[in-house]
N, C-alpha and C positions, 0 to 999 in steps of 0.2 A: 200836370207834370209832363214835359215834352218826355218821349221814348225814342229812341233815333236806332237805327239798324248801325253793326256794328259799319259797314261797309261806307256808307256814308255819312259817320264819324271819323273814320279813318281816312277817308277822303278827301274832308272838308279842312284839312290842312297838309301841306307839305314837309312839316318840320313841327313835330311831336313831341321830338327830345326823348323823353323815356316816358314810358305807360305803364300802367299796372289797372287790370282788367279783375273785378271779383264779384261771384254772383252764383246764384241755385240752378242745377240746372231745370230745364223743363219737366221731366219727370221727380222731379224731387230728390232724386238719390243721390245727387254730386255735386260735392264743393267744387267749383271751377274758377280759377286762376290764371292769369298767361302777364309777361313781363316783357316788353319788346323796348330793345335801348337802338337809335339812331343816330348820327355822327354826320357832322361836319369837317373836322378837320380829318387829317390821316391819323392820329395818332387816335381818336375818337373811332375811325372806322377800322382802326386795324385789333380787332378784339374778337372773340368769339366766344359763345358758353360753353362749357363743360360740365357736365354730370358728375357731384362727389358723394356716391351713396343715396341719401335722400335730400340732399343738398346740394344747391349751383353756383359755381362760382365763375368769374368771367377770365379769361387768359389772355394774354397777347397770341394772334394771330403767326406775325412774326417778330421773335423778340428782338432782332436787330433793326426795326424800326418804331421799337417801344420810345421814348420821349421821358415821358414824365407817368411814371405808373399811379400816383398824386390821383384821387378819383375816378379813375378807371378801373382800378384792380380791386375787386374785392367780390361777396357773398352776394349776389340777389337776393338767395332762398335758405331757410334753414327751417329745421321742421324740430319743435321745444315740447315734445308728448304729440300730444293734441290739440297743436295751435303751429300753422304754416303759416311764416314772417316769409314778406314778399317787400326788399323794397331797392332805393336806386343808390344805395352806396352803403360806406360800412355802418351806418344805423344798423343792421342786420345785425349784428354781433353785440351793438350795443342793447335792443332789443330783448335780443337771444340771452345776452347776460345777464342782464336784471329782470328780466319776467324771471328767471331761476332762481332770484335772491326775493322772489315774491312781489317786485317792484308790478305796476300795470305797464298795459303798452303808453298812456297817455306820460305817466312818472317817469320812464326810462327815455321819453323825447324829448324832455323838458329838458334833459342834460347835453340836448344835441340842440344848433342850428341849420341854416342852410350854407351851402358848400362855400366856400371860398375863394370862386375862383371871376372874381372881380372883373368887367363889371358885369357879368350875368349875375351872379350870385345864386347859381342854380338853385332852386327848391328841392328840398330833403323830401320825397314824396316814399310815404310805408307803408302797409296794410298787412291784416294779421289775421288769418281765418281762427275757428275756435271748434270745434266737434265737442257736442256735449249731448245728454240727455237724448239720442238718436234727431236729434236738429243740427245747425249749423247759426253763428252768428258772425259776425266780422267786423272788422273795423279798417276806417283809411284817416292819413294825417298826410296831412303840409306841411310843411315850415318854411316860411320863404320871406326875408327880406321887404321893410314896407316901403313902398312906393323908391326901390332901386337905394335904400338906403340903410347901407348894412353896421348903424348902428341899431337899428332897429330889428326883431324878431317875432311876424304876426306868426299863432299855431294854430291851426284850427286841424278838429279831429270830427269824424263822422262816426256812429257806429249804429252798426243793422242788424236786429235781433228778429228771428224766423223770419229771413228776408223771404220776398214772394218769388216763386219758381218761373224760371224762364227769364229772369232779371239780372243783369249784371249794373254795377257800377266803375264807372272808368278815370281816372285822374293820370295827368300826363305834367309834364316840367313846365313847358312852352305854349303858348299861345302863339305858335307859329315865327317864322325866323324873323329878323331883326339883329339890330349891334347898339345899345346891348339886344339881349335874347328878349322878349317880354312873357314875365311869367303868369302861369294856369291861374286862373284868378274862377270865382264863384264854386257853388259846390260839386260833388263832382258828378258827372255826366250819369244817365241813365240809360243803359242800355237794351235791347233784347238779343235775348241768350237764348238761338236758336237751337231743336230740339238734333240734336246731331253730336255723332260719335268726337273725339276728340281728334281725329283725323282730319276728317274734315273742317270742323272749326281752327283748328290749326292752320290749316289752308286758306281758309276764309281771312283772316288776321294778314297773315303773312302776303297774301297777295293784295290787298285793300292799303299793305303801309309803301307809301313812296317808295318808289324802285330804286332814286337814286342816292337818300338817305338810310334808309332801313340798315341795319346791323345782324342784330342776330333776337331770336322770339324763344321765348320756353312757356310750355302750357303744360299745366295741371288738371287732372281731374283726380276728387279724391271723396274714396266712397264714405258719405254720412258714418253709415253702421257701422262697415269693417275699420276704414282707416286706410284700409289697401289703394293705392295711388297707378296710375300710370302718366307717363309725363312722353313729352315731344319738345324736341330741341331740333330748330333752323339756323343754321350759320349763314350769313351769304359768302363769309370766306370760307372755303371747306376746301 
């Protein structure tokens, strides 16, 4: 299995579209997450996160050149007990809704496809950490359009139980730019999840994503045992 640094993963394309990064850290103690969205148009790059509680949602930057709030505007993050939903549109809440009515994460996506906004058809890409038993397991899903043809709906799901420490895995929209977009195809990347405070890995991400598409990065660290979190939020509009 190839293992790639995060740096030259993020590197190796210009246009990522949206990422979602999940994985143990090196000492074992921490679930780690980070969610980084990139933009091409203006109305894509005029967006920012914002912290709601234990939850993030994304905002217009400035509302007088909001567009079309149509898949821009909604939850990345929401946190259901003991399981933090991490994904790139309002899947979050569908998610968040039916794991509550005891639905799984695979059951509650099966009710969603990929976005609609022709002819990318962007990929519905989600992932769900789990804190259980003093361990951590997780899971990631696509949903994306087969070969640019939306009457079609491939899903494929991954899931990682007592995943190995110092490992993340990373799934992103795009396979780099294009018209249309072409989308993240195989499973998703393997990363290493270097041994460092959430500061600095914050730093690390956020400088390694293209300077001139990058948007805005939110990272998670969230402790196995307690469940206590600390989180880090980068706007580039600020």
């Amino acid at each position: 299995m190839k293992v790639s640094t995060i740096a030259n993963e993020l590197n190796s394309l210009a246009y990522h579209g949206r990422g979602i990064i999940i994985g143990k850290s090196a000492d074992s103690k921490k679930a780690v997450t980070a969610y980084f969205i990139m933009g091409r148009s203006v109305n894509s790059r005029n967006r920012v996160f914002v912290a709601e509680g234990d939850a993030m949602r994304t905002k217009a930057f400035d509302e007088s050149k909001m567009v079309d709030p149509h898949l821009i505007i909604y939850y990345p993050v929401r946190v259901l007990g003991n399981k933090t939903i991490v994904t790139n549109g309002d899947q979050t809440d569908t998610i968040y809704e039916l794991m509550d009515k005891q639905m799984t994460f695979e059951q509650a996506l099966r009710t969603r496809e990929f976005e609609d906004d022709k002819p990318n058809f962007t990929p519905r890409i989600s992932g769900i950490i789990h804190r259980e038993n003093g361990d951590m397991n997780y899971a990631m899903s696509i949903l994306k359009s087969a070969e640019g043809d939306d009457s079609s709906c491939e899903r494929f799901t991954y899931a990682y139980s007592s995943p190995i420490a110092g490992r993340a895995k990373f799934i992103h929209t795009y396979n780099g730019d294009g018209n249309p977009l072409p989308s993240f195809e195989g499973e998703p990347k393997t990363l290493e999840l270097p041994d460092m405070d959430i500061d600095a890995l914050t730093d690390l991400i956020w400088t390694n994503l293209n300077e001139d598409n990058k948007v805005s990065l939110f990272v998670r660290y969230i402790d196995i045992e307690s469940g206590e979190t600390e989180t880090r939020i980068v706007n580039k509009n600020c």
